[in-house]
C-alpha positions in Angstrom: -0.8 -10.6 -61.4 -3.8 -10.1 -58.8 -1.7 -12.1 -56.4 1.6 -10.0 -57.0 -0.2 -6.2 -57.2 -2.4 -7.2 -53.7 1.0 -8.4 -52.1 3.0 -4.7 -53.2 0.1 -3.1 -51.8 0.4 -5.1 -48.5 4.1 -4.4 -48.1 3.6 -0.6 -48.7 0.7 -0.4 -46.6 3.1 -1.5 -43.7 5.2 0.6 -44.5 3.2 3.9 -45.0 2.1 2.5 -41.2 6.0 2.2 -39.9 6.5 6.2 -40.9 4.0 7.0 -38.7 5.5 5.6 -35.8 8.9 6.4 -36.7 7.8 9.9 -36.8 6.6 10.1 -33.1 9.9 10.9 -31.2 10.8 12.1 -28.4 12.8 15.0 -26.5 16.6 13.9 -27.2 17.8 16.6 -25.0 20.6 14.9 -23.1 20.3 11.8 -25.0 24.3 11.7 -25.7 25.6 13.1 -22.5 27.4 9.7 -20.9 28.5 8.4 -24.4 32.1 8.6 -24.6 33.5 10.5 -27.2 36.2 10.7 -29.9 37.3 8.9 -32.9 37.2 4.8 -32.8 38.9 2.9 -35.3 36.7 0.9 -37.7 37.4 -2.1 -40.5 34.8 -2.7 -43.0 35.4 -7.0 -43.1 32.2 -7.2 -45.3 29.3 -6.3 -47.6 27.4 -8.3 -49.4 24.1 -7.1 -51.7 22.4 -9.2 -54.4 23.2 -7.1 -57.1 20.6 -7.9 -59.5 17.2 -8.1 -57.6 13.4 -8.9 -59.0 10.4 -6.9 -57.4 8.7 -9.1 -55.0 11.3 -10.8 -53.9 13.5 -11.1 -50.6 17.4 -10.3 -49.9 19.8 -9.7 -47.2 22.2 -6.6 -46.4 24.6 -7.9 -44.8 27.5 -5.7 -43.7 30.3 -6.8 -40.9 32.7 -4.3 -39.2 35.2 -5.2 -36.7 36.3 -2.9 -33.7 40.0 -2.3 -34.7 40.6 -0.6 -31.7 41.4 -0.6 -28.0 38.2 1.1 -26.5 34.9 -0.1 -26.8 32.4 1.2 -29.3 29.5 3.1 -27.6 27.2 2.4 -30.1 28.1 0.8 -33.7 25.6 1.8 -36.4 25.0 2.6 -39.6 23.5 5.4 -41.8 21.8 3.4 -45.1 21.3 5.7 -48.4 20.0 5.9 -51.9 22.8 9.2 -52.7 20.8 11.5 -55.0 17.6 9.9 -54.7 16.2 12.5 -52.2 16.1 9.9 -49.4 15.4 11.4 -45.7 14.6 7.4 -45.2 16.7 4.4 -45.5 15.7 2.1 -48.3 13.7 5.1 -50.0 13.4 7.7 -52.8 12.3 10.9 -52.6 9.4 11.4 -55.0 9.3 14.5 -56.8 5.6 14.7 -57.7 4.2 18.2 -56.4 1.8 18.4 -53.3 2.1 15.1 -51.8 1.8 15.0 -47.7 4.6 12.6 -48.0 7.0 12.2 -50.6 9.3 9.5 -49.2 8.6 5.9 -51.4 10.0 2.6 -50.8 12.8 0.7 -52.8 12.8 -2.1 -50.4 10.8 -2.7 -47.6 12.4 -3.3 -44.2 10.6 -6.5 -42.9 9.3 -7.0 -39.7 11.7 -8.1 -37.1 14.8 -6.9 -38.8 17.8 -5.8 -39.1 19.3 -7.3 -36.6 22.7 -8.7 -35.8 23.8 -12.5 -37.3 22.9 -15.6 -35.2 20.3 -13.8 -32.8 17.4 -13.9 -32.1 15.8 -10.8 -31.3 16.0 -7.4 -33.0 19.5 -5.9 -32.9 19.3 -2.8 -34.7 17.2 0.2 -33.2 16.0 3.0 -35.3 17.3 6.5 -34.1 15.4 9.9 -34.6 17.4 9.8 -37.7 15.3 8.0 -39.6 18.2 6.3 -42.0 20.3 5.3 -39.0 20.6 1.9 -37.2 22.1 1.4 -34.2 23.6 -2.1 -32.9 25.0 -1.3 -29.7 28.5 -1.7 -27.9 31.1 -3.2 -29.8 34.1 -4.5 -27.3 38.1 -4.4 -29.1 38.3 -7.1 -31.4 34.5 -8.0 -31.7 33.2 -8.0 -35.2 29.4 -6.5 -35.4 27.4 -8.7 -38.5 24.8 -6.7 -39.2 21.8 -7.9 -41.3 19.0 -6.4 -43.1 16.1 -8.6 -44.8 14.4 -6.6 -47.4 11.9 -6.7 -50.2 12.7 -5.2 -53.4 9.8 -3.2 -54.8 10.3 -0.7 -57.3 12.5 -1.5 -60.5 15.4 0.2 -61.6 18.8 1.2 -61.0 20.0 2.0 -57.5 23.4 2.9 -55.6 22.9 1.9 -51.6 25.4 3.7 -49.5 26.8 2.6 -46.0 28.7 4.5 -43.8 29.6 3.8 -40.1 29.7 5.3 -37.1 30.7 4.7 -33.9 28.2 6.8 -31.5 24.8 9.0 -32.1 26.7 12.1 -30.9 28.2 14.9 -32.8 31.4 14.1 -31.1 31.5 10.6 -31.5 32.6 8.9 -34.8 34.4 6.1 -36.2 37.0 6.0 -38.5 39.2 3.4 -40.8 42.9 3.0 -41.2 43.4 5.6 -43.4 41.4 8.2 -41.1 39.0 8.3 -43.4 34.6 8.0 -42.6 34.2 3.9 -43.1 32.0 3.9 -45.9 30.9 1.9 -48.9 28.6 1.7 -52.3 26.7 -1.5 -53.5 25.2 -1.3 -56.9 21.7 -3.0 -57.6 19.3 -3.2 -60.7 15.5 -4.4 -59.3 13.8 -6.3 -62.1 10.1 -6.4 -62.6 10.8 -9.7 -65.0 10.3 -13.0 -62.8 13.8 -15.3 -63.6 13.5 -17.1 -66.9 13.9 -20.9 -67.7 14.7 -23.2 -70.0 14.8 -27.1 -71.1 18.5 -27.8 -70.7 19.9 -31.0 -73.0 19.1 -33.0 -70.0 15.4 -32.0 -70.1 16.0 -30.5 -66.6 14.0 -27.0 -66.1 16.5 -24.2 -65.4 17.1 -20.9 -65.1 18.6 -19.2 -68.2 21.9 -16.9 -67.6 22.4 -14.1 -66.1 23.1 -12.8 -69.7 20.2 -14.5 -71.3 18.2 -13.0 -68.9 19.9 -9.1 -69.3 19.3 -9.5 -73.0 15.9 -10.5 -73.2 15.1 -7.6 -70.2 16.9 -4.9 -72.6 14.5 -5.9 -75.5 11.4 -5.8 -73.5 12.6 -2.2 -72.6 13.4 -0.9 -76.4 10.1 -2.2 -77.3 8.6 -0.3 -74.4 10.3 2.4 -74.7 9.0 2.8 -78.8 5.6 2.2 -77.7 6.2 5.0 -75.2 7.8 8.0 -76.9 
């Protein structure tokens, strides 16, 4: 337990540290005056979330769009979101306790080096002043962008993440799919605080139980909680 509440502590610790610096921007007067403008077309080929999670432990986002147009994208990105969490940031909640200097708390932690696009090496996925937004760059006609965010899940519970793409940072820049529609998508996820059970299979083999072993014995260690909490 030492172990696990001095490794939470490190990972929100860098990220209490990463607000900081995503807060210090700059003038973005101008910023958007030579992207080119108007609606791309956009295909969502892929998303992929573990969708049940254990605190401490580490997953990828992995979402894959394809430029389903003739122009290329100025600049593929996307806007991540926890919808009616309160989240200004991606991957966070907004807590609701009074007085706090800041009020944004992590679900996952973002770690360092990441996202970044599959099979490269360096960082492919810039933060923008809007602090929920990633941004991936040019996407030529026909190019697919495989975009990949290593988290750590940190705070148990229930959570919708919401994608939605775009094809520029500028008001009149956007991306849309074959039905004209905003390219968008939702991933359900329960975090666990419960490490993975095991048992002695007939073979004497260690394994882990279920998936429904292990939701059944989680929903009694919340009853009993819950009774001991009224």
């Amino acid at each position: 337990m030492p172990r696990f509440i001095l490794t939470l502590g490190l990972l929100l610790g860098a990220l209490s540290a990463a607000l900081v610096v995503s807060g210090c921007g700059g003038d973005d007067d101008g910023q958007f005056a030579n992207e080119a403008t108007g609606e791309f077309p956009v295909q969502i080929i892929d998303a992929n979330f573990k969708k049940l999670q254990t605190v401490a432990q580490t997953y990828d986002l992995t979402i894959a769009v394809r430029n389903s147009g003739d122009e290329t994208i100025p600049a593929i990105n996307t806007v991540i979101d926890l919808p009616g969490k309160g989240s200004t940031l991606a991957f966070a909640y907004g807590d609701k306790q009074p007085g706090l200097a800041m009020n944004q708390r992590p679900v996952w932690v973002v770690e360092e080096g990441w996202p970044k696009l599959a099979d490269t090496v360096g960082r492919g996925g810039a933060t923008t002043p809007d602090r929920r937004t990633f941004e991936f760059g040019k996407l030529k006609p026909g190019d697919t962008a495989n975009m990949v965010w290593r988290v750590v899940a940190v705070r148990p519970g229930n959570y919708l993440l919401k994608y939605q793409i775009s094809a520029g940072l500028g008001p009149d820049t956007s991306a849309v799919d074959a039905n004209g529609n905003v390219p968008t998508g939702v991933l359900p996820v329960h975090i666990t605080d419960f490490a993975r059970l095991t048992k002695v299979n007939a073979k004497g083999q260690v394994v882990p139980v279920s998936r429904a072993e292990q939701a059944h014995v989680e929903a009694q260690q919340e009853s009993a909680n819950t009774g001991l909490n009224p």
